[in-house]
VEXLO-236869 format. One record per atom (N, C-alpha, C): residue in three letters; x, y negated, z. Coordinates in pm, whole numbers, padded with zeros to 5 digits, always signed. Layout:
! VEXLO-236869
ALAXYZ ...
This chain:
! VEXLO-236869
UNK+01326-01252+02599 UNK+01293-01218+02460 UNK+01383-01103+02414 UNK+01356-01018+02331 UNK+01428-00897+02273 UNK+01494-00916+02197 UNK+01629-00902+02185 UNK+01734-00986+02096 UNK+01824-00846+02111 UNK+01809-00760+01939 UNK+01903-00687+01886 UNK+02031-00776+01845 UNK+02101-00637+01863 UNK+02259-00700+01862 UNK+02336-00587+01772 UNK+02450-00594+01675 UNK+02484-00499+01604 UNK+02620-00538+01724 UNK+02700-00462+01777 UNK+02838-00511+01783 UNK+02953-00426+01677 UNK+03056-00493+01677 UNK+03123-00392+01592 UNK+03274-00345+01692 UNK+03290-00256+01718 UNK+03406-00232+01832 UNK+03529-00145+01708 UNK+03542-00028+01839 UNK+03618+00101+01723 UNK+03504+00172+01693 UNK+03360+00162+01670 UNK+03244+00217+01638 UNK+03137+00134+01662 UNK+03026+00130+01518 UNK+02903+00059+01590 UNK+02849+00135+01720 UNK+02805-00019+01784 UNK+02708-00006+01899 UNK+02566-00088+01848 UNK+02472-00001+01901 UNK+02353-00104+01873 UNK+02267-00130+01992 UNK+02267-00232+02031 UNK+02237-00266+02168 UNK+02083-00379+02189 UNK+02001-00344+02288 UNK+01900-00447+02294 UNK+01906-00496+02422 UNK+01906-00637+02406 UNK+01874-00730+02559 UNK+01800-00755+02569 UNK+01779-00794+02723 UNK+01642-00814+02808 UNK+01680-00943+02882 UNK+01631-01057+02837 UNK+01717-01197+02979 UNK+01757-01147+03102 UNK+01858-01162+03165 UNK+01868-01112+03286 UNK+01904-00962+03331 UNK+01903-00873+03217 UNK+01890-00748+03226 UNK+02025-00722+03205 UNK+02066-00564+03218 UNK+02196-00514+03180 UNK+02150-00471+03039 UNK+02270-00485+02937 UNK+02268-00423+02836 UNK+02260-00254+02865 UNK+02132-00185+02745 UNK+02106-00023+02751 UNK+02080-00016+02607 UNK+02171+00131+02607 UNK+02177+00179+02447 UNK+02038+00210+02386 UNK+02003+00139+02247 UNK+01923+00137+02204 UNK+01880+00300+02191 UNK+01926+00353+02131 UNK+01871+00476+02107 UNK+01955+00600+02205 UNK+01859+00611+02272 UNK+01858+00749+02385 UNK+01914+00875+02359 UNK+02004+00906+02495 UNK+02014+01055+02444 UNK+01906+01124+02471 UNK+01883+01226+02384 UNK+01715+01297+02396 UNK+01727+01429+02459 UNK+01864+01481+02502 UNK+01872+01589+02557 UNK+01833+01723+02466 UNK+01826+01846+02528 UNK+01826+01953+02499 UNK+01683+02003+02438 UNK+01648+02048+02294 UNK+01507+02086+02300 UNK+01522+02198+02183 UNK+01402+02273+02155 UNK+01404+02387+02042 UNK+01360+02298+01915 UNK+01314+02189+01967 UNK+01280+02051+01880 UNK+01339+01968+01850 UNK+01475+01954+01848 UNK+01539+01832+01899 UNK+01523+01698+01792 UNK+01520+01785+01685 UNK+01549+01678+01535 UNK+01377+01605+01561 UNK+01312+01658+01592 UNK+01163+01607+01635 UNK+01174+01477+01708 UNK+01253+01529+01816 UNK+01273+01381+01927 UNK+01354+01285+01881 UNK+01444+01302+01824 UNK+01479+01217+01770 UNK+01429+01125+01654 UNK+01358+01246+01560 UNK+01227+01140+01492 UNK+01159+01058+01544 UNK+01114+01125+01645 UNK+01031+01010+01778 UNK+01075+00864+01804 UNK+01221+00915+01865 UNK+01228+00782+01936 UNK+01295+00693+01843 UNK+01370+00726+01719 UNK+01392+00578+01605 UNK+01267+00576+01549 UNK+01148+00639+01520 UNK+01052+00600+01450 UNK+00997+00478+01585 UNK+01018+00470+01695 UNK+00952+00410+01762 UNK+01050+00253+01777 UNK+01176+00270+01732 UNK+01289+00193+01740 UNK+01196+00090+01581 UNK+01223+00162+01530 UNK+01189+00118+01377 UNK+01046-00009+01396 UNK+00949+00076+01463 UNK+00762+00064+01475 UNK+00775-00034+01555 UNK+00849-00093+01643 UNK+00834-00157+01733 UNK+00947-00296+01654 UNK+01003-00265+01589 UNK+01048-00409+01552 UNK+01220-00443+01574 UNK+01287-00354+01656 UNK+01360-00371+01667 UNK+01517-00334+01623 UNK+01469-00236+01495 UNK+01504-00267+01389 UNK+01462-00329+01295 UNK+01473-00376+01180 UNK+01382-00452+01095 UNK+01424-00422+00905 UNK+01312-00403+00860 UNK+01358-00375+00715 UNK+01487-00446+00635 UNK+01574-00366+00584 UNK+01695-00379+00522 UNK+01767-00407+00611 UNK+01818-00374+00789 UNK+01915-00334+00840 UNK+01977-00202+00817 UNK+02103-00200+00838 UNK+02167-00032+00787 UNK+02180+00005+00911 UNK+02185+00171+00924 UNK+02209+00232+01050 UNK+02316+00245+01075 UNK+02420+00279+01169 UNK+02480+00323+01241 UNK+02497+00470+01123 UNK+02675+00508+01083 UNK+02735+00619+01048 UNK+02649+00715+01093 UNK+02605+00862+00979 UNK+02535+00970+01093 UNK+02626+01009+01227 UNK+02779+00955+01198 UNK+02847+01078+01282 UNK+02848+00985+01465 UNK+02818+00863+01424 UNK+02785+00709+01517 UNK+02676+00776+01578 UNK+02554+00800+01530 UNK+02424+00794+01531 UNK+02403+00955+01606 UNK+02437+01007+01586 UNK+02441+01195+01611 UNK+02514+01181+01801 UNK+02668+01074+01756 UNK+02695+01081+01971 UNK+02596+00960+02027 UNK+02577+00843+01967 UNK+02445+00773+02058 UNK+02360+00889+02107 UNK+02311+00967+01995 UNK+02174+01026+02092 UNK+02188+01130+02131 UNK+02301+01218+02101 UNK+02385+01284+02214 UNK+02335+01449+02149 UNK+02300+01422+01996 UNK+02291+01550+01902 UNK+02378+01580+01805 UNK+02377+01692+01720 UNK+02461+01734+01615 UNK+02467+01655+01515 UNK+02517+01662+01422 UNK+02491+01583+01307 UNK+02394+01636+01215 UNK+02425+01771+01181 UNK+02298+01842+01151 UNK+02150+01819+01210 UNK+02143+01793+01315 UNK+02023+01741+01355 UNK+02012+01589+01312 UNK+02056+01521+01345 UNK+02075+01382+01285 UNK+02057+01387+01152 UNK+02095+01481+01055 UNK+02092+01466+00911 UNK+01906+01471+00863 UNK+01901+01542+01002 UNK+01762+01645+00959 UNK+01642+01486+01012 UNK+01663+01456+01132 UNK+01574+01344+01119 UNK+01604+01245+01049 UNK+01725+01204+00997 UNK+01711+01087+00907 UNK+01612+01139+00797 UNK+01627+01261+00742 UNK+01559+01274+00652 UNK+01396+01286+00644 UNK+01334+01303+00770 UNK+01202+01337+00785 UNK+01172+01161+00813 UNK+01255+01103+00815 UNK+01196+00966+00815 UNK+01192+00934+00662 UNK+01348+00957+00621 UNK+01290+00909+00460 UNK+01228+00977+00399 UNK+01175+01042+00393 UNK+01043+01122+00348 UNK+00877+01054+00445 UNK+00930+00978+00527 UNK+00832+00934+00582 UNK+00757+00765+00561 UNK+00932+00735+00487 UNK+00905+00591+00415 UNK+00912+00461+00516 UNK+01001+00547+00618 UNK+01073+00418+00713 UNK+01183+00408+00705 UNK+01260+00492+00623 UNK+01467+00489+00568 UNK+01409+00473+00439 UNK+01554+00435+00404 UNK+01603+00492+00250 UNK+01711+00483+00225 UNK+01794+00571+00183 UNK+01936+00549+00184 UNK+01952+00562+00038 UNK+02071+00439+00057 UNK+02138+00389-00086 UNK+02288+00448-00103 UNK+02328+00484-00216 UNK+02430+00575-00239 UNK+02540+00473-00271 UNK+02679+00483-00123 UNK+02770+00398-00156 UNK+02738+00294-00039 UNK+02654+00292+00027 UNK+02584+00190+00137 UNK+02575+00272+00264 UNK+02469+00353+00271 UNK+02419+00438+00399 UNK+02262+00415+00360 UNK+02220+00466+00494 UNK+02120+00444+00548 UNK+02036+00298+00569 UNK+01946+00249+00550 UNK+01879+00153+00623 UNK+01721+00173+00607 UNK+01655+00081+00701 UNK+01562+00048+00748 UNK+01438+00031+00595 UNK+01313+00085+00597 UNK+01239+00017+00474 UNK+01147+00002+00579 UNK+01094-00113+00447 UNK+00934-00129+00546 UNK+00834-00055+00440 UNK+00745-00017+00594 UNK+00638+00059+00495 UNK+00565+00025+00408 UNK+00509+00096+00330 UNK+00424+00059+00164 UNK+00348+00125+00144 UNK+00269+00108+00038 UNK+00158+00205+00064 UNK+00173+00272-00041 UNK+00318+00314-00082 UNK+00320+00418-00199 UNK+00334+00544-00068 UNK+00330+00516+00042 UNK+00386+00661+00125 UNK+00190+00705+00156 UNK+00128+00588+00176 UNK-00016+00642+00174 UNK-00067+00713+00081 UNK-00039+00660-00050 UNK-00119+00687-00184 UNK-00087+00814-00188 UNK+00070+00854-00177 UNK+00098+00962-00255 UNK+00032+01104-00197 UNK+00002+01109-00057 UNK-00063+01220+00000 UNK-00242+01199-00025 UNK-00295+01092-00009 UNK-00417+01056-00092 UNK-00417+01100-00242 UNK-00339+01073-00304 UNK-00366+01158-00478 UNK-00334+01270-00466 UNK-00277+01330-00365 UNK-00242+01467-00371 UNK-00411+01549-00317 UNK-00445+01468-00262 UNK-00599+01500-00156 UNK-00680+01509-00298 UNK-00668+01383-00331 UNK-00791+01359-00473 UNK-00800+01449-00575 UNK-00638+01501-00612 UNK-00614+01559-00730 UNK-00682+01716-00674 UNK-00688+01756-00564 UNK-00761+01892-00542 UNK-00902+01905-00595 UNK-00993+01758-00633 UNK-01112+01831-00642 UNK-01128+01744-00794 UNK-01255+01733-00841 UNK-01263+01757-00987 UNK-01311+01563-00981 UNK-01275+01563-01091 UNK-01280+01397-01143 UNK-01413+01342-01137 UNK-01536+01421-01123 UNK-01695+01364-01126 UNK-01668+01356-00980 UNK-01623+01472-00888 UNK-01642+01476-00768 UNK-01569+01321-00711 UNK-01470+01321-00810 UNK-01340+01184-00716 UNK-01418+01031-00746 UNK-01449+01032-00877 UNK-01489+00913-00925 UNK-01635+00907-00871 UNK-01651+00989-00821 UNK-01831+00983-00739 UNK-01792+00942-00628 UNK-01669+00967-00559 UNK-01640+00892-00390 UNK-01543+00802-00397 UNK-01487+00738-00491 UNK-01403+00604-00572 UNK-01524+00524-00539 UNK-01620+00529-00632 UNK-01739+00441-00619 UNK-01787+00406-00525 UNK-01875+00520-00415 UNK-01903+00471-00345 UNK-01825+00433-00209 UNK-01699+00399-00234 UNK-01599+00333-00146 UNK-01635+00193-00231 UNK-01601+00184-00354 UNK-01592+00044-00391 UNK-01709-00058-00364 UNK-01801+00062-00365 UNK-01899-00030-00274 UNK-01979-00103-00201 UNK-01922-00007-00116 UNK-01883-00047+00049 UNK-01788-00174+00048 UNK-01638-00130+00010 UNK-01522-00241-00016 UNK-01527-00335-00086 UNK-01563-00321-00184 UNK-01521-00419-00318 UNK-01614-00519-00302 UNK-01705-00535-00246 UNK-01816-00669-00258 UNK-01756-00730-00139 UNK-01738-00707-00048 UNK-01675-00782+00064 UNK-01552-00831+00046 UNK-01457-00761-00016 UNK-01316-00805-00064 UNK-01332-00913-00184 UNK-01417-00903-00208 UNK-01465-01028-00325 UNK-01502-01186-00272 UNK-01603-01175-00184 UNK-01641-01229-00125 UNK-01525-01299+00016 UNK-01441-01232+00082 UNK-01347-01232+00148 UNK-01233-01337+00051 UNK-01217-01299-00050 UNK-01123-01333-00133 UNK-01157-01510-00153 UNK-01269-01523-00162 UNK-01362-01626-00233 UNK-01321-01742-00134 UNK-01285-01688+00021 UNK-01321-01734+00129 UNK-01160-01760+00144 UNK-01060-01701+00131 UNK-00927-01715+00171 UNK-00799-01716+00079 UNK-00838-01692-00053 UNK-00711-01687-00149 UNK-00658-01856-00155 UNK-00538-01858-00166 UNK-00522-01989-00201 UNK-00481-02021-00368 UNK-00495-02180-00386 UNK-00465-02146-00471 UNK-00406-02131-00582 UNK-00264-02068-00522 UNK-00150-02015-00630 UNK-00224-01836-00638 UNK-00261-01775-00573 UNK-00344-01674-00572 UNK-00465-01659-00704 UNK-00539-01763-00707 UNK-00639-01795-00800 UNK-00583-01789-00943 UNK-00473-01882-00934 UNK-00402-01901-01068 UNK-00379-01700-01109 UNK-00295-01646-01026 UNK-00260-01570-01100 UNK-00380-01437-01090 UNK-00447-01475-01054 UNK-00605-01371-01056 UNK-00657-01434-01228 UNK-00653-01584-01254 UNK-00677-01643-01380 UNK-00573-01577-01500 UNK-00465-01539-01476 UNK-00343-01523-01549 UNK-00370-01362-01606 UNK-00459-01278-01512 UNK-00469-01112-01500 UNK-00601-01123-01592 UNK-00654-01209-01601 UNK-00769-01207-01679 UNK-00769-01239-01813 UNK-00645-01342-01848 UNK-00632-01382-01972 UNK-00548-01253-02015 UNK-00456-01189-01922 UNK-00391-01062-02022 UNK-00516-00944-02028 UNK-00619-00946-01959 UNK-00695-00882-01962 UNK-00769-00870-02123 UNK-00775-01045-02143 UNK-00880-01073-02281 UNK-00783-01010-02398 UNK-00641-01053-02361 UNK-00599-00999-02482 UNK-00579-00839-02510 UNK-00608-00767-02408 UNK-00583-00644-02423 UNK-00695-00560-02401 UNK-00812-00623-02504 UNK-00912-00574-02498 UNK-00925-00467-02623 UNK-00825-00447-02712 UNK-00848-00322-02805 UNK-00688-00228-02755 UNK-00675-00269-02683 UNK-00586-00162-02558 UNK-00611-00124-02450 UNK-00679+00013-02440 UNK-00729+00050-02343 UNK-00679+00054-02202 UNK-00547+00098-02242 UNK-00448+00179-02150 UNK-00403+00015-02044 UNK-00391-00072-02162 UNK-00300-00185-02078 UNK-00414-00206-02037 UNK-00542-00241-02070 UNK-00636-00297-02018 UNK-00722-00273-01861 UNK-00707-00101-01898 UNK-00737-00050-01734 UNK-00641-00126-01638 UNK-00465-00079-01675 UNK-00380-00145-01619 UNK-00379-00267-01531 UNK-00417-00395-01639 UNK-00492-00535-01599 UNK-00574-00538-01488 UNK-00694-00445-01502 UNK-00790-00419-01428 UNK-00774-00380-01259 UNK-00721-00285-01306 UNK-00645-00238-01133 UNK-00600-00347-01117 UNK-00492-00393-01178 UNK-00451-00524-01095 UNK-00505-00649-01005 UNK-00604-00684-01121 UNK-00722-00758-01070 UNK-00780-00765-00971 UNK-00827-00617-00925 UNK-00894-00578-00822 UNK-00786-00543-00706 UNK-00643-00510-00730 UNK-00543-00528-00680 UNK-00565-00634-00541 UNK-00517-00767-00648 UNK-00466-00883-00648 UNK-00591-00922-00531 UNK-00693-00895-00577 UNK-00806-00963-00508 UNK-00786-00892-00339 UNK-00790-00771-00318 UNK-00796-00726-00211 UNK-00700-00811-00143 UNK-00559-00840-00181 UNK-00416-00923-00117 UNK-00484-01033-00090 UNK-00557-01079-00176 UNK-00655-01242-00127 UNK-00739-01265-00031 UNK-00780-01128+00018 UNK-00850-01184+00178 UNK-00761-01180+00283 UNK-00599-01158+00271 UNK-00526-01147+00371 UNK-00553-01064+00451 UNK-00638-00936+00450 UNK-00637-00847+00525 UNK-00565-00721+00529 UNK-00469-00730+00546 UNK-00350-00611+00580 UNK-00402-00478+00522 UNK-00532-00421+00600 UNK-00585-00308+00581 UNK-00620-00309+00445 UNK-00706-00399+00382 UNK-00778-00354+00355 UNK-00708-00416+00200 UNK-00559-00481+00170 UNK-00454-00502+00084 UNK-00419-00310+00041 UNK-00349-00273+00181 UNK-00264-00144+00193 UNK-00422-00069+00133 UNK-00541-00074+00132 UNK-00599+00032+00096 UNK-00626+00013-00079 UNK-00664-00098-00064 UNK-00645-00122-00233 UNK-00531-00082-00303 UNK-00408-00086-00258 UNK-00277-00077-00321 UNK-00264+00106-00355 UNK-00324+00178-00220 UNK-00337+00320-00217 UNK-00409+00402-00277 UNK-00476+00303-00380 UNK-00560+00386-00489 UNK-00591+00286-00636 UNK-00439+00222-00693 UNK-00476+00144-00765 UNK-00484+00233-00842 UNK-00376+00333-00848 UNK-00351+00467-00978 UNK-00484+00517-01003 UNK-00522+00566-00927 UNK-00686+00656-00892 UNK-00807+00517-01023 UNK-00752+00420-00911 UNK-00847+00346-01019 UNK-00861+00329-01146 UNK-00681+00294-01154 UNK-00685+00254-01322 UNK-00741+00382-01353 UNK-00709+00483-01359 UNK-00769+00607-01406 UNK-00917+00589-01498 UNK-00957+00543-01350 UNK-01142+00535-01349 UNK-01167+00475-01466 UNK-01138+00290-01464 UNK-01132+00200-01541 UNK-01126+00288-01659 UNK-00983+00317-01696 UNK-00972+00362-01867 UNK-01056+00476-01881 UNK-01097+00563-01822 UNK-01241+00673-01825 UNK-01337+00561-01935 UNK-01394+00502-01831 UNK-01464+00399-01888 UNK-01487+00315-01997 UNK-01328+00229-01994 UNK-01305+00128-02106 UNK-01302+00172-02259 UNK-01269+00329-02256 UNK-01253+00416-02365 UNK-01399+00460-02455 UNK-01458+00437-02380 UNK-01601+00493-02350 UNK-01706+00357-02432 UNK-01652+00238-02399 UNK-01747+00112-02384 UNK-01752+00080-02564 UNK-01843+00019-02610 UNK-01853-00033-02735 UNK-01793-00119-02761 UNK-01782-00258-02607 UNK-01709-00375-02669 UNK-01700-00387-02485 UNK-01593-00443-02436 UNK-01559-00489-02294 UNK-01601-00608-02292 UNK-01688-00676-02400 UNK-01757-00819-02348 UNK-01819-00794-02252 UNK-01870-00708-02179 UNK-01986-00722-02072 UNK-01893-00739-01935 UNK-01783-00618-01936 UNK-01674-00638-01872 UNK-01614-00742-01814 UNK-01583-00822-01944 UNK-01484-00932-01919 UNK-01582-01021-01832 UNK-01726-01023-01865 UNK-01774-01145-01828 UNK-01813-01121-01731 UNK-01843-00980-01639 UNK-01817-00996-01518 UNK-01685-01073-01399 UNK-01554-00979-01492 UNK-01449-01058-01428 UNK-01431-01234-01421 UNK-01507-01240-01528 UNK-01475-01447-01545 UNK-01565-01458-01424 UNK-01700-01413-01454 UNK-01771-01448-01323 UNK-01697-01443-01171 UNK-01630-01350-01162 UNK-01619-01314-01040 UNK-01484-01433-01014 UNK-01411-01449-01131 UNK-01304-01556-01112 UNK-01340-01682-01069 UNK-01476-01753-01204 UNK-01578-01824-01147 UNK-01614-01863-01004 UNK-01639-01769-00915 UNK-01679-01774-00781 UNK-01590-01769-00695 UNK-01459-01704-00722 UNK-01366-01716-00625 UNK-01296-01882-00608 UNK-01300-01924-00751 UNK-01269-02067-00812 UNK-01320-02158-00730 UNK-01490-02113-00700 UNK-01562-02203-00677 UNK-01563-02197-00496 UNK-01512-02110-00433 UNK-01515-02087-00274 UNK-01659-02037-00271 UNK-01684-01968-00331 UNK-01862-01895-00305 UNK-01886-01765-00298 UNK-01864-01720-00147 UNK-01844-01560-00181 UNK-01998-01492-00185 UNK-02115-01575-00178 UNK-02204-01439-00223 UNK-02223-01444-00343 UNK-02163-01552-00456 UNK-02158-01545-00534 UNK-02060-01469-00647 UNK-01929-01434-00517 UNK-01852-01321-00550 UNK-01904-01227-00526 UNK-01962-01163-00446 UNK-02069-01057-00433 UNK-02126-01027-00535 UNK-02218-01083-00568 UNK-02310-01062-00714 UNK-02256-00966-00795 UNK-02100-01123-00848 UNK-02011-01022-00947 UNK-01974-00929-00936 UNK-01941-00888-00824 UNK-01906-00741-00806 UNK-01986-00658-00763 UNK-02090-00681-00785 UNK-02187-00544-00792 UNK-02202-00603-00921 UNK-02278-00650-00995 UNK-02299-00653-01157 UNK-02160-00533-01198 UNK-02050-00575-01186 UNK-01952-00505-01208 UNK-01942-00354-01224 UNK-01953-00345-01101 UNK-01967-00164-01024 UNK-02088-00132-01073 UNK-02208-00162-01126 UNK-02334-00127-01160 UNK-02292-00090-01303 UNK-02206-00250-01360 UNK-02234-00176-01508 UNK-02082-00006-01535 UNK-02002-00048-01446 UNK-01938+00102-01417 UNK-02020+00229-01385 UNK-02067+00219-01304 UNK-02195+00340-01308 UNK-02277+00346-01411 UNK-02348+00274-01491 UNK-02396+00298-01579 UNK-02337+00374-01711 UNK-02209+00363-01715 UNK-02148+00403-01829 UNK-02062+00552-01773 UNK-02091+00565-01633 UNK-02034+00685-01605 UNK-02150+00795-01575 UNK-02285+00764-01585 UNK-02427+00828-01603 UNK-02387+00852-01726 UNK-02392+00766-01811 UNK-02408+00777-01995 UNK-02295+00897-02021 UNK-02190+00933-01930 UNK-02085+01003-01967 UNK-02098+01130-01898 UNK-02219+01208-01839 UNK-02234+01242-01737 UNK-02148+01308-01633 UNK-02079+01197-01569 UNK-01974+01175-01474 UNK-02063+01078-01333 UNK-02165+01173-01288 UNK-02251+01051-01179 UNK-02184+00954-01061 UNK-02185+00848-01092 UNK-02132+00741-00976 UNK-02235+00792-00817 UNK-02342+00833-00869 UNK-02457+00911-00724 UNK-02553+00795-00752 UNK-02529+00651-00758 UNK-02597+00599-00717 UNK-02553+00425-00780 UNK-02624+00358-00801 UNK-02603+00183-00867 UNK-02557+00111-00694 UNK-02508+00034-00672 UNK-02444-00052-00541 UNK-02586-00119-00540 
């Protein structure tokens, strides 16, 4: 079994065993390259990816870390940093360096940077028809696997929902969440991290909308519905709701002429 080891000598060592094996330095010297800070991105991103570091361990001193892999420190400075910019470090001031685990604020943020290039009919026209594709299955998924302390607080997003129905802003807010929360409820990794990577994008959408609406009763009573069915373990009955949902969103983004393309 793979069993990291910090030792502490006159300098950290960071060492991985193999049963039976000789102890070998975790991180490699990478030798000579016009790339070097590259390779060394390489092989701790692969240190990191593979598990054998693990979120909120600290690294090894740069000046530790620079003779392990048998580079400058300047180079060392340079890949720590293309990792934390990559959203597998983060260094705390007064601490060092350590380990993060990834999130999907490192997805989103190059995704809104993608989105923000083209025009808001164009974005909220391919928002939609992602949602649904996604959103009826993640409903339905949800219906099928949330448990339920999950339910409760999908119930809890709805009651701040009711009250913040002559607040737009909090109310989109709510909303993303909702639809948030639900994606985390089918336990599907992917398809959690993809919801999470465009809640901003969404709320957006939402308050487009909510601003727009006469009264969010039609709204709300989709969401009860859809709570309704998740409540009840009935996902084509979560289905429904979420197209009723996304339909009456398109409808009010025709009325605005902002075209969804098309009703789910």
């Amino acid at each position: 079994m793979l069993d990291i080891r910090v030792v502490r000598s006159d300098r950290w060592h960071w060492l991985w065993r193999n049963s039976g094996m000789p102890d070998e330095a975790l991180f490699p010297v990478v030798g000579a390259s016009t790339s070097l800070y590259n390779r060394v991105v390489s092989e701790l991103e692969q240190v990191i990816l593979s598990g054998r570091l693990r979120p909120g361990e600290m690294l090894p001193r740069e000046r530790d870390l620079a003779e392990q892999f048998g580079v400058s420190r300047t180079v060392m400075r340079e890949a720590v940093r293309v990792l934390v910019t990559k959203g597998l470090l983060e260094t705390k001031r007064g601490r060092g360096t350590m380990v993060r685990k990834p999130g999907s604020d490192h997805l989103a943020q190059p995704l809104s940077l993608a989105l923000h290039s083209q025009s808001d009919e164009k974005t909220f026209q391919d928002l939609h028809h992602v949602r649904c594709i996604l959103d009826t299955e993640i409903a339905a998924l949800a219906a099928q696997h949330a448990t339920d302390e999950e339910v409760a607080r999908l119930g809890q997003i709805v009651l701040e929902m009711e009250a913040a129905t002559k607040q737009p802003e909090v109310f989109a807010a709510k909303d993303a969440a909702f639809h948030t929360l639900m994606a985390e409820m089918t336990h599907n990794q992917v398809l959690a991290l993809l919801a999470e990577s465009v809640r901003s994008l969404l709320q957006r959408y939402i308050l487009l909308i909510v601003q727009h609406l006469d009264s969010t009763d039609a709204n709300m009573l989709d969401h009860r519905k859809l709570l309704d069915s998740i409540v009840a373990r009935d996902p084509q009955r979560a289905r429904e709701a979420m197209v009723a949902d996304l339909n009456l969103q398109a409808q009010k983004l025709e009325a605005l002429r902002r075209p969804a393309g098309s009703f789910c």
